[in-house]
N, C-alpha and C positions, 0 to 999 in steps of 0.2 A: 583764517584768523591769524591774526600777527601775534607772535611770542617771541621768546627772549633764548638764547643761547648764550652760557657765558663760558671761557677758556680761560686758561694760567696761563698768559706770556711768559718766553724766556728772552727779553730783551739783551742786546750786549750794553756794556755798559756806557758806549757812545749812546746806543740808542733811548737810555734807560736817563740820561742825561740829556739830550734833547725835548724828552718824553717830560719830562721834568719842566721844563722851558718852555712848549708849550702849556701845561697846565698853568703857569705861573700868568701864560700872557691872558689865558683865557677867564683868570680870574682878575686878572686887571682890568681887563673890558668891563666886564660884570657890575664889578664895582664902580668905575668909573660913569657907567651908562646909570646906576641906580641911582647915586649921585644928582646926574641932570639930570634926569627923570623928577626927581622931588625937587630941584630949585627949579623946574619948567613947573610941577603944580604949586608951589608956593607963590609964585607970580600971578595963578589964573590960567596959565598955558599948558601945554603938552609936545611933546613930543616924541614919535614913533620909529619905528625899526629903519624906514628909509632913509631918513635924516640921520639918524645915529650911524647909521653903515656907513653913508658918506664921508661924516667927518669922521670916521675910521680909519676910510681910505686915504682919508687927508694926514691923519696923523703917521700912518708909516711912513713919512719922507722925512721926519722927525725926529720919530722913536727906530731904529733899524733892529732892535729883538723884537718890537712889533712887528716888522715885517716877517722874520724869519718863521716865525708860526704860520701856518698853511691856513689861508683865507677862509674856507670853508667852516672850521673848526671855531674861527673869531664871529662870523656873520653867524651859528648857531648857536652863538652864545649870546647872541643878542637875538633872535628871537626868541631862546630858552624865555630870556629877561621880560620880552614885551609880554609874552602867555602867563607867565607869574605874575607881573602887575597888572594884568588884566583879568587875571584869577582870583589873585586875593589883596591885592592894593596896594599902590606903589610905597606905600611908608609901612606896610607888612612884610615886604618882602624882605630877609634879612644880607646883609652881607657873606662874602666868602672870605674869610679870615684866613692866612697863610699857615697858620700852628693848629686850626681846628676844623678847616675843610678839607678834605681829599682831593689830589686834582683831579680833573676826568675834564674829555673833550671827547665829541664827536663830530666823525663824519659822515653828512647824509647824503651823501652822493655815492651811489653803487657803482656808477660807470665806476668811479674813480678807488674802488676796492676788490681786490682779489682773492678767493682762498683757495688752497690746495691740499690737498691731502698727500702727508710725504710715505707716511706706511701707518702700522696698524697703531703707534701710539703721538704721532709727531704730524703738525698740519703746519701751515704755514699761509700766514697773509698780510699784502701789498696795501700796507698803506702812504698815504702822500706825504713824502718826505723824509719817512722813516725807515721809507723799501721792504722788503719781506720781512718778516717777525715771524719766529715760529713760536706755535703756544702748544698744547697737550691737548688731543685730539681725545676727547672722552666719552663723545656721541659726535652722531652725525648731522648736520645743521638741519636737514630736514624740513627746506625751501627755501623759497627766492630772497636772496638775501635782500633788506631795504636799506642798511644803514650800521653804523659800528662804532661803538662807546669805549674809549679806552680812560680804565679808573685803575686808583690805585688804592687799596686797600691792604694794611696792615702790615707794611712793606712792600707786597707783591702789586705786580700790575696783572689785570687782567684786563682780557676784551670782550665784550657782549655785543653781541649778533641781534638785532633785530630782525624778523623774518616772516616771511608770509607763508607760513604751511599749507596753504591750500584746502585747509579742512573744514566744515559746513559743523554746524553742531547736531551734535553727537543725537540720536535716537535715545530715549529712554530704556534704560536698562533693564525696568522689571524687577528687581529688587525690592527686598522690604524696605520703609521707611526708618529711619533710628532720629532720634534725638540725641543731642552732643552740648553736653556739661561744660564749661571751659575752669579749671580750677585752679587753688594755689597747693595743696598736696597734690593732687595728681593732674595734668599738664589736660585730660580729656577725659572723659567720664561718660559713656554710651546708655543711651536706654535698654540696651539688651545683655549690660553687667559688665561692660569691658574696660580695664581704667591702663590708661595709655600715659608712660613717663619716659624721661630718661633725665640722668644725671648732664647737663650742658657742661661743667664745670669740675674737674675732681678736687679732690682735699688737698693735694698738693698744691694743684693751680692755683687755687686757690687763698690759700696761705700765701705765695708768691705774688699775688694782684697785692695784700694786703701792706706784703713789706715792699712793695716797688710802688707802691701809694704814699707811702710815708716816707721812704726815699725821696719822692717826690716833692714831697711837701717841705723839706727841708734843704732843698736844692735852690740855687740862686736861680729866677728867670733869667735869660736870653744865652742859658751857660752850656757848652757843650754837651754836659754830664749832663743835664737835665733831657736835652733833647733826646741823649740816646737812652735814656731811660722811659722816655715818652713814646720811644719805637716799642722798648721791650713791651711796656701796655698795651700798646697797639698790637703789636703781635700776637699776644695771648687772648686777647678781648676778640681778636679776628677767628682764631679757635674757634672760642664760644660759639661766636656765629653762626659759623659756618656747621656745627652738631644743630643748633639750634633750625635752623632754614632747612637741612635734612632731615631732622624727623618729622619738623611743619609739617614737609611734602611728602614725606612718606604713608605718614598720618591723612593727610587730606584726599591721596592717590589711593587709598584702603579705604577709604570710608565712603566716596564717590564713585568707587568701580562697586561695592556691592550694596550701594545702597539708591535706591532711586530719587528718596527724597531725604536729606538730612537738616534738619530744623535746629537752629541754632538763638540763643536768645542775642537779640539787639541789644549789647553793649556800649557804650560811650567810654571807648577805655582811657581816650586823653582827658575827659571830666574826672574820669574815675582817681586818676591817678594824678592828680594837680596835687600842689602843696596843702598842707594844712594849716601851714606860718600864721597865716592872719596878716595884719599889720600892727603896727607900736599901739594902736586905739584898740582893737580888736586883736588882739592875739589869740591863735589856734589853742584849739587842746588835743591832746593825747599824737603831739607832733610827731615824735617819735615811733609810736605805733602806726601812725598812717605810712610817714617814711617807708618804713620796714613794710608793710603790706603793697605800699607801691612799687619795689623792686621786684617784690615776688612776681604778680600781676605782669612786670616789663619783662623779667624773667624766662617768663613760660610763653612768652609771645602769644598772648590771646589776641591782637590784632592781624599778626601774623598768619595766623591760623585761617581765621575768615578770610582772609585775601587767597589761602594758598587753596583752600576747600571752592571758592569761587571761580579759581583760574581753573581747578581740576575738574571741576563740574563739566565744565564744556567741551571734553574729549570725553570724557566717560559715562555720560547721558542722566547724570543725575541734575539735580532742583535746590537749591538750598534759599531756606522761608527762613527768614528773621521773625520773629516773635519776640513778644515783650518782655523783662524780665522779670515783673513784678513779682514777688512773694513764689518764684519759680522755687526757692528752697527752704520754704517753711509752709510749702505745701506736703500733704501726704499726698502720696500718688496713689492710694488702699480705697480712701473715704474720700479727700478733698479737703478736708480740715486743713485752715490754716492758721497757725498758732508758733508764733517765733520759739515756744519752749520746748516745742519737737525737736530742735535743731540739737542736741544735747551737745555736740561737740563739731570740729570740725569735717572730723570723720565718721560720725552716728546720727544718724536722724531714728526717732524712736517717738511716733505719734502716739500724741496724749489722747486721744479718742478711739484707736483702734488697737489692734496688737501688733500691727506691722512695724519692725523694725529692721534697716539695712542699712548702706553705705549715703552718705546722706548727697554727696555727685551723684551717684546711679539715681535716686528719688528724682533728684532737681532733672535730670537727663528724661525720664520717663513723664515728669510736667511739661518739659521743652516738648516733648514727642508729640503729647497731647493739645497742645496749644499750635504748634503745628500742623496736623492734621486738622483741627478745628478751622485755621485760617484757610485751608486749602480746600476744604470740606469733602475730605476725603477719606478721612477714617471714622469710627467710630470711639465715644468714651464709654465713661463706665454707665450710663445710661442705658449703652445698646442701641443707637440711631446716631447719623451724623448729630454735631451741635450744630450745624444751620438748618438743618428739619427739627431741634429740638423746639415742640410745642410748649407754647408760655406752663408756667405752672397753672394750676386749676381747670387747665381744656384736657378732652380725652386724646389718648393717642391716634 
């Protein structure tokens, strides 16, 4: 299976400045190529990666910082281009903006890359143009290398390994099956009681985003002072992340190694989390409150999470079922009853039909479980029989 290894470059500062020059070229291309692309369909016509490469080639006799970027890196930035407009359509595809895209190039030729390992925390690898780079050797690649992404984020550069582990998917681990809540109090919410968080942000950092926001906001565009206060952002915000994608995986790597099947409801979290503005004819309500409920939601990375629980599935022999969300938390999980006034709060569900009352993630986490197993037909509910041998109502058992 191919996966991802990513490392902290310690570029010098030549290198860290060329590194810079190339990303600038390979978003010139980018743009440039999307550019034609849309006045070639506005006319009726098209056209694809060969023809663009060419008059690429044509254009370094021209542009000479276009040539100084390594071939490789410009030709994968134009077929990046043609699979995105071929994915989601060429007047979808958005631009790469110099103040609000990262640069990043790769290159996908292995002949043409080298890694070595210098001791137990320092590695180092040869790439074209830029010659050895050592990064922070934090695991070991752990197969054949295919190919190598260098991006910058949050000031730092790193590089990412694509690689072919050589591993078959994983045996079924045997394990119980659990259901998994995704929430706004608590980040995971399990069928078997367990509520999983962590603070991504402290109160100081937080405080500090606020006032370097509003620094911002009163800073002139294209002005020095602005820019480096757009680093200090970026730097903090890269923090976040980077708590936030560890505990993702941590979370996902614990819940996949002991569990066989984890049953997760089918989200739409880019619907979920759209505006609520409206238009000047139609204007939203309760904007503010949706606002506020869509950060939290971006927050705790619920889409994150099923991305990270899918990739860890496949080393650790578990299954993860999507299931529906309907009425998953104003179900009892005791009786069945579904009644929105059980929900008493965000953290109580207290069914109006039964006496059961508990965390109201854990309830929705034990529906997820249920409708899970149901899809799978593998468990049993509170009837006592799979639901797919449940007989209609009125026939004997």
């Amino acid at each position: 299976m191919l996966t991802g290894r990513r490392y902290l470059l310690a570029l010098t500062p030549e290198q860290e400045q060329f590194a810079g020059l190339i990303g600038d070229a390979c978003r010139t291309v980018w743009n440039v190529g999307l550019e034609q692309r849309r006045a070639y369909r506005r006319r009726g016509a098209s056209v694809g990666y060969v023809e663009q490469a060419r008059q690429m080639a044509e254009a370094k006799r021209d542009f000479p910082w276009l040539a100084e970027a390594p071939s490789h890196t410009l030709q994968q930035t134009l077929r990046d281009l043609e699979r995105a407009c071929g994915t989601h359509g060429t007047f979808r595809v958005r631009w790469r903006s110099k103040s609000k895209t990262a640069p990043s190039f790769r290159f996908p030729d292995p002949k043409h890359i080298a890694v070595e390992r210098l001791c137990r925390r320092w590695g180092r690898v040869r790439l074209p143009k830029l010659g050895w780079v050592r990064f922070r050797w934090t695991r070991p690649l752990g197969g054949e290398l295919r190919n190598a992404t260098v991006l910058k984020d949050g000031g730092r550069w790193y590089v990412s390994f694509c690689v072919q582990d050589g591993m078959a998917e994983a045996c079924p681990n045997g394990g119980p099956a659990v259901g998994v809540d995704r929430g706004v109090k608590a980040a995971v919410a399990t069928s078997d009681g367990h509520l999983r968080d962590r603070a991504f942000i402290t109160p100081g950092e937080a405080a500090r985003l606020k006032r370097l926001q509003h620094k911002l906001a009163r800073q002139r565009k294209g002005s020095n002072r602005r820019a480096a206060t757009r680093a200090r952002i970026a730097a903090l915000n890269a923090r976040v992340r980077a708590r936030r994608t560890d505990f993702l995986a941590w979370t996902a790597n614990r819940l996949t190694r002991d569990h066989e099947l984890v049953a997760v409801e089918d989200l739409k979290v880019r619907s979920m989390t759209a505006s609520a503005r409206g238009t000047l004819e139609a204007p939203g309500v309760h904007v503010r409150q949706k606002a506020g409920l869509n950060r939290a939601i971006l927050a705790k990375g619920w889409g994150a999470l099923l991305t990270a629980l899918e990739h860890k599935a496949r080393y650790n022999g578990s299954r993860i079922v999507r299931v529906p969300a309907a009425y998953t938390s104003q179900r009892c999980s005791a009786c069945g009853l579904v009644d929105a006034k059980s929900r008493e709060s965000q953290a109580v569900f207290a069914c109006t039909s039964c006496t059961y009352t508990g965390n109201a993630d854990v309830n929705a986490a034990k529906n997820i479980l249920a409708a899970g197993l149901a899809v799978t037909g593998r468990g049993d509910l509170a009837a006592g029989r799979s639901a797919k041998r449940q007989p209609p109502d009125g026939q004997a058992a």
